[in-house]
C-alpha positions as YAML, in Angstrom:
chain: A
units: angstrom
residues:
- id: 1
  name: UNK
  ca: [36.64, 32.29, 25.58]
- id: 2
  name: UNK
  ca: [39.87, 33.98, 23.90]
- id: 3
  name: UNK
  ca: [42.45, 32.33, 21.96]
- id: 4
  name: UNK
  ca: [45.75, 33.05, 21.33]
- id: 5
  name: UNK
  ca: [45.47, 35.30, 24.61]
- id: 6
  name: UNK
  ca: [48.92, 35.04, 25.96]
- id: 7
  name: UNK
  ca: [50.21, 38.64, 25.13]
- id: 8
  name: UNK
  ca: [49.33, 41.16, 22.48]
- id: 9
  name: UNK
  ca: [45.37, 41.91, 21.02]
- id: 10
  name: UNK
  ca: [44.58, 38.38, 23.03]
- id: 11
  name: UNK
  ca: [45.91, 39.25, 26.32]
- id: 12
  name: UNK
  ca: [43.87, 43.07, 25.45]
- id: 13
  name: UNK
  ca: [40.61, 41.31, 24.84]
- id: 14
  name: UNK
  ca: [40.77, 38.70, 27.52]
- id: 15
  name: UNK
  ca: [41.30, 41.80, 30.20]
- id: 16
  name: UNK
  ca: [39.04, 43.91, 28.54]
- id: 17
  name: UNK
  ca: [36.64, 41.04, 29.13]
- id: 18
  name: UNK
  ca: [37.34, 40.50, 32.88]
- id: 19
  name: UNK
  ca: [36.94, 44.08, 33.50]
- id: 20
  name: UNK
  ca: [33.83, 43.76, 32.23]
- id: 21
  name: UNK
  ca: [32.88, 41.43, 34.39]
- id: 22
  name: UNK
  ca: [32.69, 38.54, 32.09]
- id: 23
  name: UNK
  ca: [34.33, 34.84, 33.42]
- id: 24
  name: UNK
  ca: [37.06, 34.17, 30.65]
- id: 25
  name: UNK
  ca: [39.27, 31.23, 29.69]
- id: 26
  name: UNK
  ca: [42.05, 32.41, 28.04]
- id: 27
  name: UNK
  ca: [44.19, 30.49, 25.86]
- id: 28
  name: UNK
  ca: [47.48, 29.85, 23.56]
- id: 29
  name: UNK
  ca: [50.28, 27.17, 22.71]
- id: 30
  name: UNK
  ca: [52.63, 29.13, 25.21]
- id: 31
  name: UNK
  ca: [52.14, 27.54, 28.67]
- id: 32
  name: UNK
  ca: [54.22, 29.99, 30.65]
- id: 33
  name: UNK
  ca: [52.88, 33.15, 29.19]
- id: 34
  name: UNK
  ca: [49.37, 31.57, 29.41]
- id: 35
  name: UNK
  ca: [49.40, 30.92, 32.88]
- id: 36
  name: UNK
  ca: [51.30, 33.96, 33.80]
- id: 37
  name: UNK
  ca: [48.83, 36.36, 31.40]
- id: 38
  name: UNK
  ca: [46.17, 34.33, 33.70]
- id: 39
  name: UNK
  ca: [46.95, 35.06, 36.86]
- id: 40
  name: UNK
  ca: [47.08, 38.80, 36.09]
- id: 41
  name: UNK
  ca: [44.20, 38.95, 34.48]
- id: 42
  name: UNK
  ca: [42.13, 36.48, 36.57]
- id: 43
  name: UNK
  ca: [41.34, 34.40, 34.11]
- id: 44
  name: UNK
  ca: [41.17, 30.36, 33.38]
- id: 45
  name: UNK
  ca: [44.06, 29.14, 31.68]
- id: 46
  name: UNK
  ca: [43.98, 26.27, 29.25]
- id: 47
  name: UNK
  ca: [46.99, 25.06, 27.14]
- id: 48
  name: UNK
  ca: [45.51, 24.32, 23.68]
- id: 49
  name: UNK
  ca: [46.71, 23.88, 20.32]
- id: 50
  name: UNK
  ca: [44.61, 24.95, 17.83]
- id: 51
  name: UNK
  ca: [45.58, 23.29, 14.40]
- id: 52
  name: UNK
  ca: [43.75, 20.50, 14.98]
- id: 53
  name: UNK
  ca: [40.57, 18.94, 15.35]
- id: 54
  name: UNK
  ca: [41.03, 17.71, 18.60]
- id: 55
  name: UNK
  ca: [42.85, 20.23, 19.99]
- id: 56
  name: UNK
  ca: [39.88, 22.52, 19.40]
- id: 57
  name: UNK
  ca: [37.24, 20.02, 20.81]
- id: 58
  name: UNK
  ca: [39.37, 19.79, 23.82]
- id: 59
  name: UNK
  ca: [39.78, 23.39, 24.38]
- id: 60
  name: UNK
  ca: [35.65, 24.09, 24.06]
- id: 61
  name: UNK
  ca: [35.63, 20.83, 26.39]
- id: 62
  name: UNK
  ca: [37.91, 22.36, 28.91]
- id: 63
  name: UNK
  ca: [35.97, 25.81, 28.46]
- id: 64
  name: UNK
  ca: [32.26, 24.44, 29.20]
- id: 65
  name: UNK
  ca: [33.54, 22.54, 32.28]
- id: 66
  name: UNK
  ca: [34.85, 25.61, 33.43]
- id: 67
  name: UNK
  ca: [32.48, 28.02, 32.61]
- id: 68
  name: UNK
  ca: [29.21, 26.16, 32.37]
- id: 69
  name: UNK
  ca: [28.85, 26.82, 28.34]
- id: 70
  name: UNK
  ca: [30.27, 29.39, 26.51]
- id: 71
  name: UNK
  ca: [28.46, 32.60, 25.38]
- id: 72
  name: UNK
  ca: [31.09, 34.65, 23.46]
- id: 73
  name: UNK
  ca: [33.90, 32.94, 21.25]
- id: 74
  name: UNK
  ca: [37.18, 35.23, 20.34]
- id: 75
  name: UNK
  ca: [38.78, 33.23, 17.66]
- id: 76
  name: UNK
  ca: [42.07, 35.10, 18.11]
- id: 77
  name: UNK
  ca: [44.90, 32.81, 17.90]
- id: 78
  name: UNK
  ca: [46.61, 33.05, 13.91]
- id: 79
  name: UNK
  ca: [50.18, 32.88, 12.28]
- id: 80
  name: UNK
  ca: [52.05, 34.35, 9.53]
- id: 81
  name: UNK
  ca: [52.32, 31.23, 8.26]
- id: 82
  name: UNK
  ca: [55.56, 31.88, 5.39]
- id: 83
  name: UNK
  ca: [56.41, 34.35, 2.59]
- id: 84
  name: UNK
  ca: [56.22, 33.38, -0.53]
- id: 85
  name: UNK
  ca: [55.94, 31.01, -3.05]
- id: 86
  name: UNK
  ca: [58.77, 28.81, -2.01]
- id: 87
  name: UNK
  ca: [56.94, 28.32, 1.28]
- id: 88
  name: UNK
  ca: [56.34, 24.96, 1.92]
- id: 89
  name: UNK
  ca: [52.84, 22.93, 1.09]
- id: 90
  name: UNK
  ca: [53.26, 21.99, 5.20]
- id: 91
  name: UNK
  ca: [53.61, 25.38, 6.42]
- id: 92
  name: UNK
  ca: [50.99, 26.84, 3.93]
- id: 93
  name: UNK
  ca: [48.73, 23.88, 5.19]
- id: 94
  name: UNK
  ca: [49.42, 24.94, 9.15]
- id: 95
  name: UNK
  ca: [48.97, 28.73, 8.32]
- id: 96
  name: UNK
  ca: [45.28, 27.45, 6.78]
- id: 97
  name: UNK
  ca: [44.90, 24.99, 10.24]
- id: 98
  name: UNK
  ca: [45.25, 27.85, 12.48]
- id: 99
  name: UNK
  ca: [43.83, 31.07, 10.70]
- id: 100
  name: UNK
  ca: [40.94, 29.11, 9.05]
- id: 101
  name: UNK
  ca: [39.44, 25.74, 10.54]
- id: 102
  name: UNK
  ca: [40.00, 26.66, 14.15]
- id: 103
  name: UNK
  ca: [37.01, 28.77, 13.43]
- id: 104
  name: UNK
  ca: [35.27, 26.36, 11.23]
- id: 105
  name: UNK
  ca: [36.01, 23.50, 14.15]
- id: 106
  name: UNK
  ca: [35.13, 26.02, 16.89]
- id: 107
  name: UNK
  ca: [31.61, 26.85, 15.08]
- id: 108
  name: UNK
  ca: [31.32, 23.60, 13.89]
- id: 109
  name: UNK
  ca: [30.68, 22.62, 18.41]
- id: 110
  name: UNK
  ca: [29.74, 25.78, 19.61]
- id: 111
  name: UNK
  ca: [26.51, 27.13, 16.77]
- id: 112
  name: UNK
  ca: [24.49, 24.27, 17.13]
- id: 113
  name: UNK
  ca: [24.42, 24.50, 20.88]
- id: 114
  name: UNK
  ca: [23.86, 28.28, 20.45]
- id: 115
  name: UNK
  ca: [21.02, 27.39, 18.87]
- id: 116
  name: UNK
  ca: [19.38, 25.05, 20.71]
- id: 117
  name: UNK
  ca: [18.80, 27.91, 23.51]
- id: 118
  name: UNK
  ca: [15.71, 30.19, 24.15]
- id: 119
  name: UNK
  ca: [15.75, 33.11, 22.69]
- id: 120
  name: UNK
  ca: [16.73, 35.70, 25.21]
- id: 121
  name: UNK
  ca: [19.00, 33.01, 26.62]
- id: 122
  name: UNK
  ca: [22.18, 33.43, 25.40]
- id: 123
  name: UNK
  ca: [25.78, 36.42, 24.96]
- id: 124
  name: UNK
  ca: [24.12, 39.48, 26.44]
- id: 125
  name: UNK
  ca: [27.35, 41.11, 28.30]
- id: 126
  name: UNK
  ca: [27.57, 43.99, 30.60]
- id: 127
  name: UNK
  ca: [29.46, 45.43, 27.97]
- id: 128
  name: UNK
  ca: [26.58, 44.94, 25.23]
- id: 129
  name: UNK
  ca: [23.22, 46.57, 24.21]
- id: 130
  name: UNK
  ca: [21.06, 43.17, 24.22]
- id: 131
  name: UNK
  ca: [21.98, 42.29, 28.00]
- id: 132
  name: UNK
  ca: [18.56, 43.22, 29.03]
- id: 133
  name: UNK
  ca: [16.51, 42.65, 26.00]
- id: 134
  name: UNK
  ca: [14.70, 39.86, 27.42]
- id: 135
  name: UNK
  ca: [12.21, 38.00, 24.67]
- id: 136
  name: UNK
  ca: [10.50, 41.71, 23.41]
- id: 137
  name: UNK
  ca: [8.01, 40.03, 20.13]
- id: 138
  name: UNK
  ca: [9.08, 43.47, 19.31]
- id: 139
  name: UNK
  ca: [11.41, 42.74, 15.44]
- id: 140
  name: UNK
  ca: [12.87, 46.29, 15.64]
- id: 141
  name: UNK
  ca: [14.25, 45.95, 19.39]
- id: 142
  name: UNK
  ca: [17.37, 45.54, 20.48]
- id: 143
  name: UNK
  ca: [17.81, 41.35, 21.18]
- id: 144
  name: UNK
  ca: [19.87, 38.85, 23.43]
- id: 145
  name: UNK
  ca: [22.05, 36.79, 20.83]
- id: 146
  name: UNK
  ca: [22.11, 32.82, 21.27]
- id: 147
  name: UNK
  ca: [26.12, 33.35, 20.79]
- id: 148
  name: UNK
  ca: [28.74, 35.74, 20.00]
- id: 149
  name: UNK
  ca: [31.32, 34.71, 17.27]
- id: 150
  name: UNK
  ca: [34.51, 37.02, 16.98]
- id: 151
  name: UNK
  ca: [36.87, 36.31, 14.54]
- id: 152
  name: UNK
  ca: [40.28, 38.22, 14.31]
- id: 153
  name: UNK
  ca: [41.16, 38.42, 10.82]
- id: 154
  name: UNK
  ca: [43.58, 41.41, 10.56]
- id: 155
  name: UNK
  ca: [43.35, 44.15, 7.40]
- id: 156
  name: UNK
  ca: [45.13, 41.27, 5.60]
- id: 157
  name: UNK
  ca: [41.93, 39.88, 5.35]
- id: 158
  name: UNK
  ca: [40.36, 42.61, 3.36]
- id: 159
  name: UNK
  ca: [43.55, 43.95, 0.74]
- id: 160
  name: UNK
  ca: [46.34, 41.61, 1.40]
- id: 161
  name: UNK
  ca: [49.85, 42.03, 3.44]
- id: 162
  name: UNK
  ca: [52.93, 41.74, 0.93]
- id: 163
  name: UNK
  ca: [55.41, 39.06, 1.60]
- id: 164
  name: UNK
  ca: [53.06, 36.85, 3.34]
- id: 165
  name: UNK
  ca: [51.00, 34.83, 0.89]
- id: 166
  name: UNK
  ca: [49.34, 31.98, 3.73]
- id: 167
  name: UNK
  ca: [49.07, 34.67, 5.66]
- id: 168
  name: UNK
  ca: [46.44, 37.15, 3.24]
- id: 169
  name: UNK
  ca: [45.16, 33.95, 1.60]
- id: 170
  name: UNK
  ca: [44.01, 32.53, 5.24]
- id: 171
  name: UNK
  ca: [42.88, 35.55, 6.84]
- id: 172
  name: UNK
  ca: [40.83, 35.97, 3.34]
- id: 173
  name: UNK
  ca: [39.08, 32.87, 4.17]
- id: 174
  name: UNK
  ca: [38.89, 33.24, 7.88]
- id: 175
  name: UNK
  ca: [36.85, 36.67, 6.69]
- id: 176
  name: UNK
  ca: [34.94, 34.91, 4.11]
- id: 177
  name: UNK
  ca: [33.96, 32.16, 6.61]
- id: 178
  name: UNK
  ca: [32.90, 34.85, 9.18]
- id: 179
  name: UNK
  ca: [30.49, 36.20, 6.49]
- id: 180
  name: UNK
  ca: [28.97, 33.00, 6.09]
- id: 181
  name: UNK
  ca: [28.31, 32.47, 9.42]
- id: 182
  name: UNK
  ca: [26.69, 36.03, 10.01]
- id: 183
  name: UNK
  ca: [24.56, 35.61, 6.51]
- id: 184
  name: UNK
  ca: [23.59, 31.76, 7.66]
- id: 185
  name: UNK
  ca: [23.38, 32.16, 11.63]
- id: 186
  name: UNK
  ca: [22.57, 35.90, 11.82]
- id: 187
  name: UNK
  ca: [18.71, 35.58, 12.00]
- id: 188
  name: UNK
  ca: [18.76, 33.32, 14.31]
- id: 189
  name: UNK
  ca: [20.77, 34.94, 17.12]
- id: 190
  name: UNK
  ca: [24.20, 34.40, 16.17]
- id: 191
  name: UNK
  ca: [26.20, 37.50, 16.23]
- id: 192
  name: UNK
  ca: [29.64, 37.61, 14.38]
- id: 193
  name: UNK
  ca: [32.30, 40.26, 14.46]
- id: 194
  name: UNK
  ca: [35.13, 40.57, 12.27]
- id: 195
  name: UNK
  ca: [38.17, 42.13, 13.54]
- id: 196
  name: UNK
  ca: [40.81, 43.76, 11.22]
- id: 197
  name: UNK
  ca: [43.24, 46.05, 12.35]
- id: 198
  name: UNK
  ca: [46.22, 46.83, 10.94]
- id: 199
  name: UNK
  ca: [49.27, 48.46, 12.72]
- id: 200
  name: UNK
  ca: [49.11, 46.70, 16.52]
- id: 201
  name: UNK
  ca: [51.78, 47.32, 18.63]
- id: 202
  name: UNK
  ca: [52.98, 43.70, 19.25]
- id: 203
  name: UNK
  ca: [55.83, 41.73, 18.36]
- id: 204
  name: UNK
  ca: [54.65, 41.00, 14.91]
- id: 205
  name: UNK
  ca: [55.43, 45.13, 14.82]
- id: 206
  name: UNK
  ca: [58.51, 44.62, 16.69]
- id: 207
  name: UNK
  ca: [60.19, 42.16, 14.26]
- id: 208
  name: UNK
  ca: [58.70, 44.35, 10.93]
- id: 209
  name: UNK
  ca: [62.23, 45.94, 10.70]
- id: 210
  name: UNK
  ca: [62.20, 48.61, 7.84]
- id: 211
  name: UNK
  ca: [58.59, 48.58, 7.02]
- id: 212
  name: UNK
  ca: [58.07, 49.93, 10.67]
- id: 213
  name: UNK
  ca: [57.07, 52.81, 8.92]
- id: 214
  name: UNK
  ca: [54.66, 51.63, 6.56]
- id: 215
  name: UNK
  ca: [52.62, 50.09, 9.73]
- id: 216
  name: UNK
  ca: [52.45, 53.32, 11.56]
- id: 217
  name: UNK
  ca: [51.02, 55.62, 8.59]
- id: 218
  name: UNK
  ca: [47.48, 55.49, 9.57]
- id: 219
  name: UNK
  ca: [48.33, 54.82, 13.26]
- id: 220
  name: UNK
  ca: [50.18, 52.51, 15.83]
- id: 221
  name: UNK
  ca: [47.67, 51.22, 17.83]
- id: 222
  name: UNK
  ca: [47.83, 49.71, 21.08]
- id: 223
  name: UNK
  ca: [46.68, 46.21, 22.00]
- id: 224
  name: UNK
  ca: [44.07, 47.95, 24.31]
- id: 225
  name: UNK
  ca: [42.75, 49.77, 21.41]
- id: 226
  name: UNK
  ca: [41.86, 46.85, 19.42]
- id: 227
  name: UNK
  ca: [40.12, 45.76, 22.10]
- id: 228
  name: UNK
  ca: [38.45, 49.17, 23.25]
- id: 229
  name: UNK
  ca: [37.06, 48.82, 19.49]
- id: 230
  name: UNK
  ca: [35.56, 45.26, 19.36]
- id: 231
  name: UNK
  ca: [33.54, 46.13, 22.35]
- id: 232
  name: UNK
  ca: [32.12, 49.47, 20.52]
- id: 233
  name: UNK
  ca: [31.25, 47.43, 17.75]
- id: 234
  name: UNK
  ca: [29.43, 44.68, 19.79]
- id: 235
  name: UNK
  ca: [27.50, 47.97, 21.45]
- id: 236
  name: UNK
  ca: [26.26, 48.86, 18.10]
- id: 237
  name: UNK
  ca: [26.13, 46.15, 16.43]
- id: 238
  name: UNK
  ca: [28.30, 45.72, 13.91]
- id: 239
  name: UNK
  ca: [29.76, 42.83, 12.01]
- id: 240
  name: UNK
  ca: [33.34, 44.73, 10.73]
- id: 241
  name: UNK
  ca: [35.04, 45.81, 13.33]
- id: 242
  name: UNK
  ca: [38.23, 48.21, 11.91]
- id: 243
  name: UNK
  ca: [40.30, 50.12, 14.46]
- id: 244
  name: UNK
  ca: [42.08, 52.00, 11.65]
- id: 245
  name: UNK
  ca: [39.23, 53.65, 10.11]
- id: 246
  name: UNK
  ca: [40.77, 54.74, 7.03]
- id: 247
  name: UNK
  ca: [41.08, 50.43, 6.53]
- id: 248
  name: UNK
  ca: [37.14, 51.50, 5.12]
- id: 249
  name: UNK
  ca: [38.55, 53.50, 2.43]
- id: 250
  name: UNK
  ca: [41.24, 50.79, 1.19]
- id: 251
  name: UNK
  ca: [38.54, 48.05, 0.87]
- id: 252
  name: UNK
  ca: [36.01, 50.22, -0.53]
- id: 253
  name: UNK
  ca: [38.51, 51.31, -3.27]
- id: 254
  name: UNK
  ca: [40.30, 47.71, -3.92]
- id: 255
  name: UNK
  ca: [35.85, 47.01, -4.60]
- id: 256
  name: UNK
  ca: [35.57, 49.81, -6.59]
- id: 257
  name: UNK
  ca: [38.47, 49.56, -8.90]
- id: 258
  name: UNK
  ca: [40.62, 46.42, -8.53]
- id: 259
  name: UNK
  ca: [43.05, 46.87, -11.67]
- id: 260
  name: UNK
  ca: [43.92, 50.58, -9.68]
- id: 261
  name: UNK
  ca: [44.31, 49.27, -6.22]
- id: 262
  name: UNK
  ca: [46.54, 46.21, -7.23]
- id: 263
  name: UNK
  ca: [48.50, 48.77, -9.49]
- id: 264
  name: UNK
  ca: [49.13, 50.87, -5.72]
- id: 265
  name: UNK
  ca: [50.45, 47.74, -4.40]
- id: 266
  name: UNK
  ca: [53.08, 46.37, -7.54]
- id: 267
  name: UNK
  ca: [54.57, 49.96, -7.08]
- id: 268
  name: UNK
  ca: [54.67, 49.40, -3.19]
- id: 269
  name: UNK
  ca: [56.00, 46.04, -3.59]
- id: 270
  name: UNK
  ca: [58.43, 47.90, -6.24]
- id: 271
  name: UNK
  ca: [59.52, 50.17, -3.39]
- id: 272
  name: UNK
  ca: [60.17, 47.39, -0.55]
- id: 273
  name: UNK
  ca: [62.50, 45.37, -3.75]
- id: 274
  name: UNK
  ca: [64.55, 48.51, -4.07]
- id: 275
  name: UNK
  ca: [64.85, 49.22, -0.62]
- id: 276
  name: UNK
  ca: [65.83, 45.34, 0.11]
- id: 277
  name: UNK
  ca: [68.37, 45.71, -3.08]
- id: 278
  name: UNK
  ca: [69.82, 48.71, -1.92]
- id: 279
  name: UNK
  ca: [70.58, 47.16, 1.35]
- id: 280
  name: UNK
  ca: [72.01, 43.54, 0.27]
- id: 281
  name: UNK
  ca: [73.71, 45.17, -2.78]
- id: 282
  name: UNK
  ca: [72.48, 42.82, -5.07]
- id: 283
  name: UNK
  ca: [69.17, 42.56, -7.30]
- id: 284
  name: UNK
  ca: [66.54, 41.17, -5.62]
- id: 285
  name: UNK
  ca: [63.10, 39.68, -7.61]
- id: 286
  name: UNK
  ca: [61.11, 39.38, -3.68]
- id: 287
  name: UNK
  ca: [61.35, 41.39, -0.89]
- id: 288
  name: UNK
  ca: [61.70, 39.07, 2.48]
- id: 289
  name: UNK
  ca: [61.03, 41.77, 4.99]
- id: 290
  name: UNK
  ca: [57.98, 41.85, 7.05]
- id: 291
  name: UNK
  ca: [55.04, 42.67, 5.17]
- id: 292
  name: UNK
  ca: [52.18, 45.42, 5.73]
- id: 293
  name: UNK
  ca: [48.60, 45.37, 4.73]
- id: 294
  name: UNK
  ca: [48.71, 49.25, 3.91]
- id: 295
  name: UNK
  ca: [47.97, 49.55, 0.39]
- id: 296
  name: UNK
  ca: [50.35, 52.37, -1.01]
- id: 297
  name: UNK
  ca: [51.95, 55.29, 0.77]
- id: 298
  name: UNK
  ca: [49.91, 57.94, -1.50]
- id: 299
  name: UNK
  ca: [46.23, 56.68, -0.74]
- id: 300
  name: UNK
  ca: [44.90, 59.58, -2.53]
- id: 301
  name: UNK
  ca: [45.72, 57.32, -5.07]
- id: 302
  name: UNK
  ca: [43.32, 54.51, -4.32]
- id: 303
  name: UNK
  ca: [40.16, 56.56, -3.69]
...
């Protein structure tokens, strides 16, 4: 099961998937993309809305009629969500709908079910080390999980992305919410994946305007790439799952001095205000451009 799998990472994952060999529903808010991205792909189509409770339950509905049950989740549907802080309490509150409890409401259906299977019954993929594990009593061998949770939570979810406050603040707690579910579930066959890249060629890119550049230091990525990633990580078994490598450097030095890293960011903010004042002419307290989660041109900075 993908979300937000109408075009971009989505559409990667979902035919990443099918080639595979995996039986995916794919899914997003826009019908004629959906169905077209579908039919391409060879995929199951289901028009869902993901900000609220029953638009989730209907969407895991639609999925286990298809399918059977579902073994592997891709929470990837998410907005921007906003700016700043004259974003509105209802758009700030739809941001936290869709980048937070759609995985809360999709774990909330889909772990305890998960749980109730055998143990060597459960998300082993073609594409995955634990498809043949069977039930070893073995501790130190590879296993089957119950389920596979993947949640996309973007770089933003680890240092931040100026100029989008719901934005970092949600994919913050769609990461934190991850963790809990790999430090709660984890021992007893649920695997979780975080995803968190940061310069995707999509339209989010597209529509970034003069911080194009910032998104491309450490790499424009395709879609595929993303994807090509997640399913390395599931082979090896890892929870964080960062297509930009050096992404590992900026979180280990925002932990390992916090006062320094937020310093790199004021004077990157600082930079994006000029450049925004030198192209309205005027004096400008906020840039409104598109943000990026890169934390400061000179990382040599940061380490």
């Amino acid at each position: 099961m993908v979300t937000g799998a109408a075009g971009g990472i989505g559409r990667a994952l979902a035919a990443r998937a099918v080639g595979e060999g995996a039986r995916v529903v794919v899914s997003d808010v826009d019908e004629a993309r959906l169905r077209a991205t579908a039919t391409e792909l060879g995929a199951h189509p289901v028009v869902a809305d993901l900000a609220t409770d029953e638009g989730v339950t209907a969407l895991v509905d639609a999925a286990v009629a298809h399918l059977g049950d579902i073994d592997t989740w891709i929470g990837n549907a998410g907005i921007q969500g906003g700016f700043g802080l004259e974003t509105p309490d209802a758009t700030w509150q739809l941001a936290h709908e869709i980048n937070v409890m759609a995985h809360v409401r999709a774990a909330r259906l889909l772990v305890p079910r998960w749980l109730e299977r055998d143990p060597g019954v459960g998300a082993g993929t073609e594409a995955g080390p634990h498809a043949d594990a069977g039930t070893s009593t073995d501790p130190d061998a590879p296993r089957r999980p119950r389920g596979r949770f993947v949640v996309t939570a973007s770089a933003a979810g680890l240092l931040t992305m100026l100029g989008a406050a719901p934005y970092s603040v949600s994919k913050h707690g769609a990461v934190a919410f991850a963790e809990w579910i790999a430090a709660t579930y984890g021992h007893r066959g649920i695997d979780v994946h975080i995803l968190a890249p940061q310069g995707v060629e999509t339209d989010i890119y597209h529509s970034a305007g003069p911080v194009q550049g910032l998104l491309t230091i450490d790499g424009l990525l395709q879609p595929e790439d993303v994807a090509a990633a997640l399913f390395d990580a599931v082979e090896q078994g890892l929870m964080l799952v960062l297509p930009h490598p050096r992404v590992a450097e900026y979180y280990r030095a925002r932990a390992e001095n916090p006062d320094r890293w937020v310093r790199g960011m004021q004077r990157l903010q600082r930079h994006l205000d000029d450049a925004a004042s030198t192209a309205t002419g005027s004096d400008t307290t906020r840039s409104t451009t598109d943000p990026t989660t890169h934390p400061h041109p000179d990382s040599e900075e940061l380490r």
